[in-house]
ROVEXBA-893551 format. One record per residue: x, y, z negated of N, C-alpha, C, O in turn; residue in three letters. Coordinates in pm, whole numbers, m for minus. Layout:
% ROVEXBA-893551
site n_c1=X; n_c2=Y; n_c3=Z; ca_c1=X; ca_c2=Y; ca_c3=Z; c_c1=X; c_c2=Y; c_c3=Z; o_c1=X; o_c2=Y; o_c3=Z; torvex=ala
...
//
This chain:
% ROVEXBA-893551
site n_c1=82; n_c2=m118; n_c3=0; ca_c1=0; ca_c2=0; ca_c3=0; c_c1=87; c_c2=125; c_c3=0; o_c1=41; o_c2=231; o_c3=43; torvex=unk
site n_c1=197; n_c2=116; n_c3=m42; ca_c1=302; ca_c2=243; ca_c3=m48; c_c1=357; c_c2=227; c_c3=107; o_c1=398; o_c2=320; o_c3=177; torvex=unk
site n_c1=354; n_c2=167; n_c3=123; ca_c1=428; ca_c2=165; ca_c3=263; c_c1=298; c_c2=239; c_c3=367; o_c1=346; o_c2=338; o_c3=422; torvex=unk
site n_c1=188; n_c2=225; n_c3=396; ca_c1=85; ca_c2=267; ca_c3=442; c_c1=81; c_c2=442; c_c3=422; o_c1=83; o_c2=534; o_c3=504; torvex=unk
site n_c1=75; n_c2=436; n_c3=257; ca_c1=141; ca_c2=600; ca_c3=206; c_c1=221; c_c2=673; c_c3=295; o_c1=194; o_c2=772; o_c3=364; torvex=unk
site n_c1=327; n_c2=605; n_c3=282; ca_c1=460; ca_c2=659; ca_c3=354; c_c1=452; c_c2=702; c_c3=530; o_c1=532; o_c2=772; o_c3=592; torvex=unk
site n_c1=340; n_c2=641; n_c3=576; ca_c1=279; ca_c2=609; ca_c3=697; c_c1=226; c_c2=733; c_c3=723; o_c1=274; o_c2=813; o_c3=804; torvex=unk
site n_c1=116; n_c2=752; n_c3=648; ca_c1=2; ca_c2=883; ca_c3=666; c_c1=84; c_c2=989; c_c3=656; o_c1=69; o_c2=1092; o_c3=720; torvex=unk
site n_c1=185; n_c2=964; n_c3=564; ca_c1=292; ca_c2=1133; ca_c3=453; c_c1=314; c_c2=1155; c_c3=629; o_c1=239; o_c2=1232; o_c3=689; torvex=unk
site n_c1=412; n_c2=1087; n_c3=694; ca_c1=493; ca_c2=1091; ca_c3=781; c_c1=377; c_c2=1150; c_c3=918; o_c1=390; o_c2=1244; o_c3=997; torvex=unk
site n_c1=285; n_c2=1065; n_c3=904; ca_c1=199; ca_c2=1141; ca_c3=1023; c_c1=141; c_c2=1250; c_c3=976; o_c1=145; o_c2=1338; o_c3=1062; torvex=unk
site n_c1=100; n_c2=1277; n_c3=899; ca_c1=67; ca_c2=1462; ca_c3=842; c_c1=222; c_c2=1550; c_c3=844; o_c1=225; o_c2=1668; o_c3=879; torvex=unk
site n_c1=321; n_c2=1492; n_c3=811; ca_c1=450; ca_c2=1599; ca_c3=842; c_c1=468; c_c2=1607; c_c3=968; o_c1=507; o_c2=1721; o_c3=996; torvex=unk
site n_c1=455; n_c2=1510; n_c3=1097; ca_c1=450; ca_c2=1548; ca_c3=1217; c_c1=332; c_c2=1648; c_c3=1304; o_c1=341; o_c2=1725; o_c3=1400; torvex=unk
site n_c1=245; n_c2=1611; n_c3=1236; ca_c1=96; ca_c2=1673; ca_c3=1298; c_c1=96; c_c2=1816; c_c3=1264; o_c1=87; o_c2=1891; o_c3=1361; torvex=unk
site n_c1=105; n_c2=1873; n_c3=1141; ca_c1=173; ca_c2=1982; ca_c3=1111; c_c1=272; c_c2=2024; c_c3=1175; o_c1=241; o_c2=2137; o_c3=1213; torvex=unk
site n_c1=373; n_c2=2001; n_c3=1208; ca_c1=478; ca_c2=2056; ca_c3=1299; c_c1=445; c_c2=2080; c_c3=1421; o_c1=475; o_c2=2180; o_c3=1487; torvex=unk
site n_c1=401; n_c2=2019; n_c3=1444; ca_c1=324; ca_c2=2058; ca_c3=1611; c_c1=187; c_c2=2129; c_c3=1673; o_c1=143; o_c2=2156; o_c3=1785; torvex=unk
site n_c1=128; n_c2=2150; n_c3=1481; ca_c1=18; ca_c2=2259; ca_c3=1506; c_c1=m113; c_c2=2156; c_c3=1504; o_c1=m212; o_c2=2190; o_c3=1569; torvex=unk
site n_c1=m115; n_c2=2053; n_c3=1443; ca_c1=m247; ca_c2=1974; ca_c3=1504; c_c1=m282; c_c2=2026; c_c3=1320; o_c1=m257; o_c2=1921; o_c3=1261; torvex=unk
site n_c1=m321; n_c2=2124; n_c3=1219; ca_c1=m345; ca_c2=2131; ca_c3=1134; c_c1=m506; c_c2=2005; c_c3=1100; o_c1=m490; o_c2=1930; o_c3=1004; torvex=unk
site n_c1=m624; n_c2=1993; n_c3=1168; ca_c1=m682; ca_c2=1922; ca_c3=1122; c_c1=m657; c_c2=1799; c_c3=1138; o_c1=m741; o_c2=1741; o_c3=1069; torvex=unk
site n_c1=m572; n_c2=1700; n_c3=1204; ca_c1=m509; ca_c2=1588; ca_c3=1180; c_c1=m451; c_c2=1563; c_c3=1074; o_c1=m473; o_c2=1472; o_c3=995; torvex=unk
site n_c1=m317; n_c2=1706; n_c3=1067; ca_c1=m265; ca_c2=1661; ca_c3=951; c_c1=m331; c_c2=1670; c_c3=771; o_c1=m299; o_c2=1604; o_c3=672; torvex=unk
site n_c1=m416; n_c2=1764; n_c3=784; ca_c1=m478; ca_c2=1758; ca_c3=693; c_c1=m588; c_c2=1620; c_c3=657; o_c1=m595; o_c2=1578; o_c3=542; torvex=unk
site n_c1=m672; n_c2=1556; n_c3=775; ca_c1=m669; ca_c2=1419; ca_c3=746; c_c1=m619; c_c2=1316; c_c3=722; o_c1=m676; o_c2=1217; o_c3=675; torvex=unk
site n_c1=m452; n_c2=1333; n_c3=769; ca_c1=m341; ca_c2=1228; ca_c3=737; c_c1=m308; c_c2=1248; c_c3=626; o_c1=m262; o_c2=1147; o_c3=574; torvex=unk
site n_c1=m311; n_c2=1397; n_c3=518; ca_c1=m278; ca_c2=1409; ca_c3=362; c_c1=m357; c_c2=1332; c_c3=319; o_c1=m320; o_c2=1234; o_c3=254; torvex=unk
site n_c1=m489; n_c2=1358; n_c3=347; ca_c1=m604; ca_c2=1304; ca_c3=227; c_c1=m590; c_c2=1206; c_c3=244; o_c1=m520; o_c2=1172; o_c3=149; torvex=unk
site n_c1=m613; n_c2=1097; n_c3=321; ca_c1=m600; ca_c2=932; ca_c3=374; c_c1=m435; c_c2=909; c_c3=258; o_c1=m439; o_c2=819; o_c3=173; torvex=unk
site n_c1=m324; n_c2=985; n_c3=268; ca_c1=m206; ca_c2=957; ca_c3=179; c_c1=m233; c_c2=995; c_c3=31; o_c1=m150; o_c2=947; o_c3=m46; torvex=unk
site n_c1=m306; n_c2=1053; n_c3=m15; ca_c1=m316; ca_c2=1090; ca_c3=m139; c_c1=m449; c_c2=991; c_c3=m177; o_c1=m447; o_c2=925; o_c3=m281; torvex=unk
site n_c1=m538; n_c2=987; n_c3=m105; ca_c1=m590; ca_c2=860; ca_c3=m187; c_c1=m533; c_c2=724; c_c3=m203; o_c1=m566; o_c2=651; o_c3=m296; torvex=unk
site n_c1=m441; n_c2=688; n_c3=m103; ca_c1=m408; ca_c2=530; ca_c3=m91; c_c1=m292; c_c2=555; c_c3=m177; o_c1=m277; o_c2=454; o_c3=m246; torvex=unk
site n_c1=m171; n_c2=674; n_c3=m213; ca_c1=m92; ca_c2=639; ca_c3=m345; c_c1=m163; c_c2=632; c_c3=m450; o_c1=m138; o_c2=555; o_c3=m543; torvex=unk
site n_c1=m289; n_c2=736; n_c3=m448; ca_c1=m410; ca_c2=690; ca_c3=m587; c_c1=m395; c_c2=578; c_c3=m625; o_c1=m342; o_c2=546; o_c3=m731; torvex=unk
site n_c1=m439; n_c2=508; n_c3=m547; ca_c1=m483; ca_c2=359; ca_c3=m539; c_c1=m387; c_c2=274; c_c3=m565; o_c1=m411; o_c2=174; o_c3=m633; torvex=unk
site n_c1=m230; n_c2=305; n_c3=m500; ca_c1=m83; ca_c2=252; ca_c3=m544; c_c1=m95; c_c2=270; c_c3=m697; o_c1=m132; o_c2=175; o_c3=m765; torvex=unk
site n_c1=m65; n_c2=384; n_c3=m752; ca_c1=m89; ca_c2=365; ca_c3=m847; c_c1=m149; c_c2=304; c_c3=m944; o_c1=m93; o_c2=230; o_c3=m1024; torvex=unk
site n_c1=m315; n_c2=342; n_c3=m940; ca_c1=m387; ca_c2=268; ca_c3=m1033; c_c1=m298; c_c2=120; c_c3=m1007; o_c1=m201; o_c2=104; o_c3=m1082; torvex=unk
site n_c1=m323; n_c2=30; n_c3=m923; ca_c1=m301; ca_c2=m64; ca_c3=m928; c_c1=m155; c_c2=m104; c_c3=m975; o_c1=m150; o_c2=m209; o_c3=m1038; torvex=unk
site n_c1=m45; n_c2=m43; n_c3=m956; ca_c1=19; ca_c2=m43; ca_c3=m1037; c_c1=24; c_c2=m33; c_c3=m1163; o_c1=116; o_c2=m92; o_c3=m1217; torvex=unk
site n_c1=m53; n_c2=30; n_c3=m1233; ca_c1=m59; ca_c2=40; ca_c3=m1374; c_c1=m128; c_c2=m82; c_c3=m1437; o_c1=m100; o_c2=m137; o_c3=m1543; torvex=unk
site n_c1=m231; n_c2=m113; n_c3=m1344; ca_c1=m282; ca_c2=m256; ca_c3=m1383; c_c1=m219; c_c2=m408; c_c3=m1395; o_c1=m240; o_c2=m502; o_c3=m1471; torvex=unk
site n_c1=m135; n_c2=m388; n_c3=m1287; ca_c1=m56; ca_c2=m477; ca_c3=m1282; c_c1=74; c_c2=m536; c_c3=m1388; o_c1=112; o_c2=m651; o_c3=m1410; torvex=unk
site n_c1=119; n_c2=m409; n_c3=m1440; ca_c1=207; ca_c2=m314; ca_c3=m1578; c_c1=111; c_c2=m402; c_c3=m1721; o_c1=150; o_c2=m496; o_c3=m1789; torvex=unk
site n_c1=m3; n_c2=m336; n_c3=m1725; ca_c1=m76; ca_c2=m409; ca_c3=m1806; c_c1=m133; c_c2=m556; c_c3=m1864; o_c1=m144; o_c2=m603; o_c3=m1977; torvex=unk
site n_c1=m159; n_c2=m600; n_c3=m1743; ca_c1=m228; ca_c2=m742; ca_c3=m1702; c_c1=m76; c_c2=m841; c_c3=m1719; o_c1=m85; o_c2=m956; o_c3=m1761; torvex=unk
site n_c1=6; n_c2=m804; n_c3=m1695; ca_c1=177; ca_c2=m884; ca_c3=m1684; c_c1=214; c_c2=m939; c_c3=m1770; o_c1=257; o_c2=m1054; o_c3=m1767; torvex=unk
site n_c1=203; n_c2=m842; n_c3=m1899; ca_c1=310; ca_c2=m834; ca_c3=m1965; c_c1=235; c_c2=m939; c_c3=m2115; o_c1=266; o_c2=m911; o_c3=m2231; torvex=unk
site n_c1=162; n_c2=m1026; n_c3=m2091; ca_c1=76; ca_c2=m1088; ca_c3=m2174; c_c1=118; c_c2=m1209; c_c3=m2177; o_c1=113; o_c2=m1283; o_c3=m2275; torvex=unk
site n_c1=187; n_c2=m1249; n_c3=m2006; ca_c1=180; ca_c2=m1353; ca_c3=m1982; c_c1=339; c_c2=m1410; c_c3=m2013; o_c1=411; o_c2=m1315; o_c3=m2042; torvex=unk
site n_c1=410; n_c2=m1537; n_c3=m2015; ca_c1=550; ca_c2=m1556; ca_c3=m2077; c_c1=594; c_c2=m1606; c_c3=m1918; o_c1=529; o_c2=m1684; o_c3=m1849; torvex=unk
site n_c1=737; n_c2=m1530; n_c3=m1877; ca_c1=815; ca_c2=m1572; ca_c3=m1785; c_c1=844; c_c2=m1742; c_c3=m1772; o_c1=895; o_c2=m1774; o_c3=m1665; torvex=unk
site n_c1=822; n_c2=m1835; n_c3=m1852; ca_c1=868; ca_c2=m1987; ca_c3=m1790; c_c1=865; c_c2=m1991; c_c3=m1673; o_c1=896; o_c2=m2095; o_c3=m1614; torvex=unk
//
């Protein structure tokens, strides 16, 4: 899912450079919700883990 992130960041820094402002402003939002989502789920994952014993 970070990698996808990294995807949108990169197509909103190009789309912007070249003047397509409402692209790139749809390529932020599409990146700022899906690191949302990196996140949360990261934190869950942080949580849910650490219960369990490495054997």
């Amino acid at each position: 899912m970070l990698g996808w992130t990294l995807i949108f960041f990169l197509i909103a820094l190009v789309a912007a450079f070249f003047g397509f402002f409402a692209i790139a402003g749809a390529a932020a939002t599409i990146a700022k919700i899906l690191f949302v989502g990196f996140l949360i789920l990261a934190v869950i994952s942080l949580f849910t883990g650490r219960g369990r014993s490495a054997i």
